[in-house]
VOGU-3710 file (C-alpha; in Angstrom, 3 decimals, decimal comma):
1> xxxxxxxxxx> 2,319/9,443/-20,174  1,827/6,103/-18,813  3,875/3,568/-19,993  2,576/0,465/-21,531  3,281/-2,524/-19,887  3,077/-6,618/-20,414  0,704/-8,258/-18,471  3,054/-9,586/-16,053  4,283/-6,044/-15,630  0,925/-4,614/-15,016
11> xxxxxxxxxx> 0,034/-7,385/-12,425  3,941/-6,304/-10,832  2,500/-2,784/-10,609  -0,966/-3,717/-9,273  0,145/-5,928/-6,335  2,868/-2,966/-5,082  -0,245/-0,092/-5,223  -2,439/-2,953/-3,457  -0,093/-3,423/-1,153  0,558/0,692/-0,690
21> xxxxxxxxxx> -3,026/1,106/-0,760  -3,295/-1,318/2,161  -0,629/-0,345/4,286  -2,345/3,167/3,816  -5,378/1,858/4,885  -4,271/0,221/7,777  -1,352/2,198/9,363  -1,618/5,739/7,613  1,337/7,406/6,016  3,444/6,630/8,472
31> xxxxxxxxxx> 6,760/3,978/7,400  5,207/3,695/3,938  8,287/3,031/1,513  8,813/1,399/-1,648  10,691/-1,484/0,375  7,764/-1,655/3,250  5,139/-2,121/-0,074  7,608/-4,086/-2,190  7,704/-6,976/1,004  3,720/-6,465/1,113
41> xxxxxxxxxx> 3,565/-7,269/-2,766  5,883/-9,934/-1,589  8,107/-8,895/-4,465  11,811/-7,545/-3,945  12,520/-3,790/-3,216  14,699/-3,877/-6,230  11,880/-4,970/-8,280  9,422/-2,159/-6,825  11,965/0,401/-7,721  12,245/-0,612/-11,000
51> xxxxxxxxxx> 8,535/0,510/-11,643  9,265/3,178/-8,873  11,696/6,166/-8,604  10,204/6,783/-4,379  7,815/6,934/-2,264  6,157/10,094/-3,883  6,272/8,411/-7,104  4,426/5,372/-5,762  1,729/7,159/-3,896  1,309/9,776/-6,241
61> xxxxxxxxxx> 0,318/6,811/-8,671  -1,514/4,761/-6,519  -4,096/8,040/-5,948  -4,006/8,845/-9,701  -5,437/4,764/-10,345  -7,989/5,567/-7,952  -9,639/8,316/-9,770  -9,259/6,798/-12,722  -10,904/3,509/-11,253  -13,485/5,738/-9,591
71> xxxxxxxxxx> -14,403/6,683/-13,243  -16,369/10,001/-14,227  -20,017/11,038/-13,771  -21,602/11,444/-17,487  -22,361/15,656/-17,501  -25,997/16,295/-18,598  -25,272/19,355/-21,143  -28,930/20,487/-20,410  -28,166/20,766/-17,087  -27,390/24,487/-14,960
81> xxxxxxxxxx> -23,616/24,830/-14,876  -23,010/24,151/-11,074  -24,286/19,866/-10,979  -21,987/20,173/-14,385  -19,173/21,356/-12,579  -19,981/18,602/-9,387  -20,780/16,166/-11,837  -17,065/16,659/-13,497  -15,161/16,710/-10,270  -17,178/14,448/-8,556
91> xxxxxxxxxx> -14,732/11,374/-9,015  -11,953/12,811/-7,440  -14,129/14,104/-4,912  -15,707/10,946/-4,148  -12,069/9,192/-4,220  -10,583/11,460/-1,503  -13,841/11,539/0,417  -13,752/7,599/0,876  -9,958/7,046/1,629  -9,061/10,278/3,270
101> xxxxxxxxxx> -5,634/8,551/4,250  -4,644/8,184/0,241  -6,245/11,412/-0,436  -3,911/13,385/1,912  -0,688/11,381/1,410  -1,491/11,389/-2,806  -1,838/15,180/-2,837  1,284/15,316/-0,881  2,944/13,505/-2,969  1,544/15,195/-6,326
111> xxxxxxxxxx> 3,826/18,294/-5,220  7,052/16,528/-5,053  9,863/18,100/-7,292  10,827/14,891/-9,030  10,329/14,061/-12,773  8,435/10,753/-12,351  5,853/12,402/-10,503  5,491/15,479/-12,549  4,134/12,830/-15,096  1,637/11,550/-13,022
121> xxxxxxxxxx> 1,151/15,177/-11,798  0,777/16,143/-15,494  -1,814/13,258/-15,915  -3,968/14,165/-12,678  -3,817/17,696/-14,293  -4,864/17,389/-17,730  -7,683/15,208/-16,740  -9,279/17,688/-14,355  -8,976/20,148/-16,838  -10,766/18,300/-19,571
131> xxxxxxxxxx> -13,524/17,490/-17,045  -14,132/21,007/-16,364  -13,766/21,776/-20,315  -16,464/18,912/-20,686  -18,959/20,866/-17,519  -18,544/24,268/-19,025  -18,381/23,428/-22,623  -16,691/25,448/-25,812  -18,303/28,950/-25,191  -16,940/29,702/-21,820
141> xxxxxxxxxx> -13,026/30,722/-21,763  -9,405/29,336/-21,189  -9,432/32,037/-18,231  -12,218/30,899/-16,169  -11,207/26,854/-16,677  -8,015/27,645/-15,314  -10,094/29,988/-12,485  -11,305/26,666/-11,842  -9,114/24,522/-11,800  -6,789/26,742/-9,638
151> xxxxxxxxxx> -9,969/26,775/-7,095  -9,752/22,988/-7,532  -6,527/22,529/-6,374  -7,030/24,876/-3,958  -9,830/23,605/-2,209  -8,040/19,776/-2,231  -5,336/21,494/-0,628  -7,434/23,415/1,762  -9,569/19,683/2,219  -6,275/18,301/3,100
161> xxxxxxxxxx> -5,066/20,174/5,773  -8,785/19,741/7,534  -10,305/23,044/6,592  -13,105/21,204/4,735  -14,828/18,156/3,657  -13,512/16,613/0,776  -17,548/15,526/-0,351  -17,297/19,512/-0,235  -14,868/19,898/-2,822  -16,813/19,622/-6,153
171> xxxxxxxxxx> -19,285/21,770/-4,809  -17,893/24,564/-4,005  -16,078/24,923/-7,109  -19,544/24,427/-8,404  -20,908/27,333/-6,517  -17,941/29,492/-7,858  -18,302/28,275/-11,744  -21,862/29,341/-11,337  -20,636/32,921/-10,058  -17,721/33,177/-12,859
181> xx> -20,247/32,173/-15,423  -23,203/34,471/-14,438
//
């Protein structure tokens, strides 16, 4: 759960994923660490890992705020399934389809065995989840959400390493709700 914060605190935390987001931006993955994006913030490395346990935890966090800034789609219940499902996922979708950079170092990041980021793993998760909930609504079952949301991950995974777009993401998980739900 995300912790609550002052005001100062949250403006701390917002200048060190600006400045993460920006050295992602401009020189990739590559020497990103807390200290590189605490001197961007122009704060102290001491004062970025006091809001950060590492690098994961930073990333993953900074891709997290992005979905959640990206917002979600509202899901027309009279609508077929599939634009439900694309509709849901669309956010993230649209998030890692825009910053392709953030996308692949977040979802590396997301898989990092460290308790800080299993949070903000947790977080990413649950949200999905409820978005495909939301598409597919209260008669379909636990079983084919989590079909889905394994194919989710799957296909950001498979985006990731080049295989396909990330635009293509939503969709496809689209076309397979529409199969599962048949």
């Amino acid at each position: 759960m995300t912790p609550v914060r002052s005001d100062r605190q949250q403006a701390t935390v917002d200048a060190l994923l600006d400045a993460a987001l920006a050295h992602l931006r401009q020189r990739g993955p590559d020497g990103l660490t807390v200290r590189a994006v605490a001197e961007g913030a122009g704060l102290t490395h001491t004062t970025a890992y006091a809001y950060f346990s590492s690098r994961d935890h930073l990333v993953a966090t900074l891709y997290w705020r992005q979905v959640r800034a990206e917002g979600d789609g509202a899901i027309d219940p009279a609508a077929p399934v599939g634009p439900r499902v694309t509709t849901a996922l669309g956010g993230p979708g649209r998030v890692a389809a825009a910053d392709p950079a953030l996308a692949r170092a977040g979802l590396t990041a997301l898989v990092a065995d460290e308790p800080a980021v299993g949070v903000v793993r947790d977080e990413l998760g649950a949200h999905i989840v409820e978005r495909i909930w939301a598409a597919l609504g209260p008669d379909v079952g636990p079983l084919v959400v989590e079909s889905l949301a394994l194919a989710y991950t799957g296909a950001m995974l498979q985006a990731s390493m080049g295989y396909l777009p990330f635009a293509a993401v939503a969709d496809r998980v689209a076309a397979l709700a529409e199969a599962l739900t048949e």
